[in-house]
C-alpha positions in Angstrom: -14.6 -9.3 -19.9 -17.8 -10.3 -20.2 -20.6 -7.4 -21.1 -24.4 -7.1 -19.7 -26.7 -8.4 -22.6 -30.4 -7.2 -23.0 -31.7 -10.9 -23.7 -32.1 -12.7 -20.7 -30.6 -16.4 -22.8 -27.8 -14.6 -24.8 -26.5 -13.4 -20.9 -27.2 -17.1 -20.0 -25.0 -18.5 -22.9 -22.5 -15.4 -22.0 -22.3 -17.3 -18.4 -21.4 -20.2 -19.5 -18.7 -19.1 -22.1 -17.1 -16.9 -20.0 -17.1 -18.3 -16.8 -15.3 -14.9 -14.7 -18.8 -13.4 -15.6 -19.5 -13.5 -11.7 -16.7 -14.9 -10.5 -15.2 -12.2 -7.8 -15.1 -15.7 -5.6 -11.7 -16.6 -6.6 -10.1 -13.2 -7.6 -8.7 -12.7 -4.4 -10.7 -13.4 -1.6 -10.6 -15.8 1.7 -14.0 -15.3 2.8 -14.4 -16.6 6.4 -10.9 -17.7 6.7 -7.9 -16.6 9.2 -5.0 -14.8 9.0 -2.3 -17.9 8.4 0.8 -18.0 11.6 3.2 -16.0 10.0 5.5 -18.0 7.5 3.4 -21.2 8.4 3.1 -21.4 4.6 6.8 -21.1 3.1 5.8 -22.4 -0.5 3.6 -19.3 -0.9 4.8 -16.9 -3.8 3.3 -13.2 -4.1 3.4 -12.0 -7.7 2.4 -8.6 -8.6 2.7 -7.1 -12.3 1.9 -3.3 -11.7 -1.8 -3.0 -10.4 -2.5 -6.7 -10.9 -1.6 -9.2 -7.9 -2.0 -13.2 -7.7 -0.8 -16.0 -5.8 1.8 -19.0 -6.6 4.0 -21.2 -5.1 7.6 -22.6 -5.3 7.9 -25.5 -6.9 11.5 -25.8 -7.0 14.3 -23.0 -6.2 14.1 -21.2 -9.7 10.7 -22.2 -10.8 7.1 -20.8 -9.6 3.8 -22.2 -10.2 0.5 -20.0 -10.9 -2.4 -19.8 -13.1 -2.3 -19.1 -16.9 -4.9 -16.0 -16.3 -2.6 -14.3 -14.1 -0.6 -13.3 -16.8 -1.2 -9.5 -16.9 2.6 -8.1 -17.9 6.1 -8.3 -16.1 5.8 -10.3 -12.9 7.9 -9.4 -9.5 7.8 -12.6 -7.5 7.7 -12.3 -3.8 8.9 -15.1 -1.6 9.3 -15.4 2.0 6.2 -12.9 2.8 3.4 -12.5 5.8 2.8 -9.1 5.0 3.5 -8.0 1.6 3.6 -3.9 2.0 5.9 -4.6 4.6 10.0 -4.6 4.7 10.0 -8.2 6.0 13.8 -9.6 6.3 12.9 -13.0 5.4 11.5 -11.9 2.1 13.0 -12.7 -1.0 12.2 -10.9 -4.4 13.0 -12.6 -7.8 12.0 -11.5 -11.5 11.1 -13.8 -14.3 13.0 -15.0 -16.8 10.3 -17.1 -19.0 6.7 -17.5 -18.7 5.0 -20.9 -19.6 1.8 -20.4 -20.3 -0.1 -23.5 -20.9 0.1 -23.3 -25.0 -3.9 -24.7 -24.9 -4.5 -22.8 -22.3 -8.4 -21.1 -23.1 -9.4 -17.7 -21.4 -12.7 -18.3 -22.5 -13.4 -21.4 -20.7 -10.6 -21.4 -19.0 -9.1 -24.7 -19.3 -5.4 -25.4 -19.0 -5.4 -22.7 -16.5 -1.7 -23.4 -15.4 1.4 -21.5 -15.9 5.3 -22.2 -14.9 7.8 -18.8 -14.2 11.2 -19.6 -14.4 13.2 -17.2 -11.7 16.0 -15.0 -12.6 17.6 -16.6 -9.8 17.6 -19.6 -7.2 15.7 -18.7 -4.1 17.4 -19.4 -1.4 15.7 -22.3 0.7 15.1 -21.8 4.0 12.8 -21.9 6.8 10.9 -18.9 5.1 11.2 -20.1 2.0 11.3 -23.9 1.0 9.3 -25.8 -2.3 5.9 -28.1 -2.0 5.5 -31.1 -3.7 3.8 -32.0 -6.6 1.4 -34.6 -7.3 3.6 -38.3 -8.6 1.0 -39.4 -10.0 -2.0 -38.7 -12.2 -5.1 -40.9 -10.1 -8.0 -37.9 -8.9 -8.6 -37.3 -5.2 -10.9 -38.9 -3.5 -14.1 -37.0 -2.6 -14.4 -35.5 1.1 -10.3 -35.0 0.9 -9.6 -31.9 2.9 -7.0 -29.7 1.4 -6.3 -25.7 2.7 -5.3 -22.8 0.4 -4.3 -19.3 1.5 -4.1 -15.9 0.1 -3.3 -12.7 0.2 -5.9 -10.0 -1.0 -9.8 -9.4 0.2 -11.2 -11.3 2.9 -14.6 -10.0 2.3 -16.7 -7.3 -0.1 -15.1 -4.9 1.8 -12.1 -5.2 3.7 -8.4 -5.8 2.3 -5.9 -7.3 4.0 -2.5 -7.3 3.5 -1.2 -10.2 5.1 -1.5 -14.3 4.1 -4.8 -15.6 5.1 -5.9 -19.2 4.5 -9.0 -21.5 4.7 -10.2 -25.2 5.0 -11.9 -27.1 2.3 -12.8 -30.2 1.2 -12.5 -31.9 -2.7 -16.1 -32.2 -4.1 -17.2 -35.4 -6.1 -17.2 -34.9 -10.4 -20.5 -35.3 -10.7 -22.0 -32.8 -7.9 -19.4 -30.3 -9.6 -20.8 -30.7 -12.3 -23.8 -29.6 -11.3 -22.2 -26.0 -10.4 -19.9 -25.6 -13.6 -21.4 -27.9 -17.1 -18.2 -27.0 -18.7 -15.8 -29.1 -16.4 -13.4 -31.4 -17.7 -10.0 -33.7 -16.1 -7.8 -30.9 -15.6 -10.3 -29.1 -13.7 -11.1 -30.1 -10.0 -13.8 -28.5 -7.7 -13.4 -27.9 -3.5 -14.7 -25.9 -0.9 -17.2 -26.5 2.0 -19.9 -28.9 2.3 -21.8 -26.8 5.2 -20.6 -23.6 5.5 -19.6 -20.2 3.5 -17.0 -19.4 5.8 -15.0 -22.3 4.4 -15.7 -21.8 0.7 -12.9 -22.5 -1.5 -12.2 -18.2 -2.4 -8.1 -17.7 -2.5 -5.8 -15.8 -4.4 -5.8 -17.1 -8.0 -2.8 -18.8 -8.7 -2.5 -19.9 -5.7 -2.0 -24.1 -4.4 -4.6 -26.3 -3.2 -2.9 -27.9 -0.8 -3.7 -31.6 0.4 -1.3 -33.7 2.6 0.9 -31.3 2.2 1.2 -31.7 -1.6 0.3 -29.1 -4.3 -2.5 -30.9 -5.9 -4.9 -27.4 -7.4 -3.8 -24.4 -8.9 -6.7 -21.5 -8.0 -8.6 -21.0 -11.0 -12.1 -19.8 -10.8 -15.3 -20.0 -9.2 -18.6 -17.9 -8.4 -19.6 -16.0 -5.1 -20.5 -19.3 -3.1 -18.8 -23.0 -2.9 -17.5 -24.9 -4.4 -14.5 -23.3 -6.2 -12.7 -24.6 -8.9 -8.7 -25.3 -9.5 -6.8 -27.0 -12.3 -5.8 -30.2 -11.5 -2.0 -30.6 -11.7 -1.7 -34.1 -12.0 -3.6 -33.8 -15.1 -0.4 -31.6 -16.5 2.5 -33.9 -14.6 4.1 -34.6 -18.3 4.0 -30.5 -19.4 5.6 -29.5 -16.2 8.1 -32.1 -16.1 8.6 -31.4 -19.7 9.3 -27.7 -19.2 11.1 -27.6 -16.1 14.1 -29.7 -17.9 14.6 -26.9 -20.2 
């Protein structure tokens, strides 16, 4: 974590190093969204290691997709959930076999932020639990693209929630992300509202950007207004295919 300094340009410096500094944006919170239609979202993965939560999603029927910073110990994967402290009969629980962290994945910048779980078992597909596409190719989205992501955790400062919510957004250009985050790079991607807060791009880390119905953003990081930003998984289409033939 990142510490209060006394000198006003060594906390500046500090910002940009460590970019979670003031990021509580994208560390669980759908801010202005809606709670999802139950199960409207079947590719959605709770994972939860002890007092730490994130969000993923299924990428095939053993194999989970999330971010490299939610790595925080042994992960239980839920699958199948709308509310996650509840007994629900379509959920699905799973443990993890292997974590792939990306190996250049950088907490300090966090680039690569991308990680693959292989399941200890298959999920079984159904229609509470199914995959989501990935990206086929590696060509960036256009600007304006509206995408959704969903969530479970905080929906404001104040209030928890304990079932999925989700959000609209909308892919920002590269160079007005810029703007908002000097340190990005390709496998980095910025969304979230062009007009208001209610839509800003604040989900469950680890969790999809989803765009035409494809996975195209894993929830990375972000500060307490738009946009947000996720890694880019068509920058990383040769690591995951890589890994998931092992």
């Amino acid at each position: 974590m990142c510490q209060p300094q006394q000198q006003l340009l060594l906390a500046l410096l500090l910002l940009l190093s460590c970019p979670w500094a003031n990021t509580s944006a994208l560390r669980g919170q759908i801010v202005g969204g809606h709670e999802a239609k139950p199960h409207s979202h079947p590719y959605m993965a709770y994972l939860k290691a002890g007092m730490y939560a994130c969000g993923g999603f299924l990428v095939a029927p053993d194999w989970v997709m999330t971010a490299a910073h939610c790595l925080s110990g042994n992960i239980t994967v839920i699958l199948g959930a709308h509310n996650v402290h509840e007994p629900e009969t379509t959920q699905q629980v799973r443990g993890v076999i292997k974590y792939y962290q990306h190996p250049e994945y950088n907490p300090e910048t966090t680039s690569n932020d991308i990680m693959l779980l292989k399941l200890t078992a298959k999920a079984t597909l159904n229609d509470y639990v199914r995959t989501i596409p990935l990206p086929k190719t590696s060509s960036d989205l256009p600007t304006g693209t509206k995408c959704s992501i969903a969530g479970w955790g905080r929906i404001d400062n104040d209030r928890a929630t304990d079932k999925l919510f989700e959000t609209k957004v909308s892919i920002y250009s590269r160079r007005k992300c810029i703007q908002f985050f000097p340190h990005l790079n390709t496998g980095m991607v910025c969304a979230g509202s062009f007009h208001e807060l209610k839509d800003s791009s604040q989900g469950d880390s680890g969790g999809p950007l989803v765009c035409n119905k494809v996975a195209q953003g894993v929830v990375s990081f972000g500060y307490d207004n738009p946009p947000g930003v996720y890694t880019r998984i068509s920058n990383y289409l040769p690591w995951i295919k890589n890994i998931m033939k092992k």
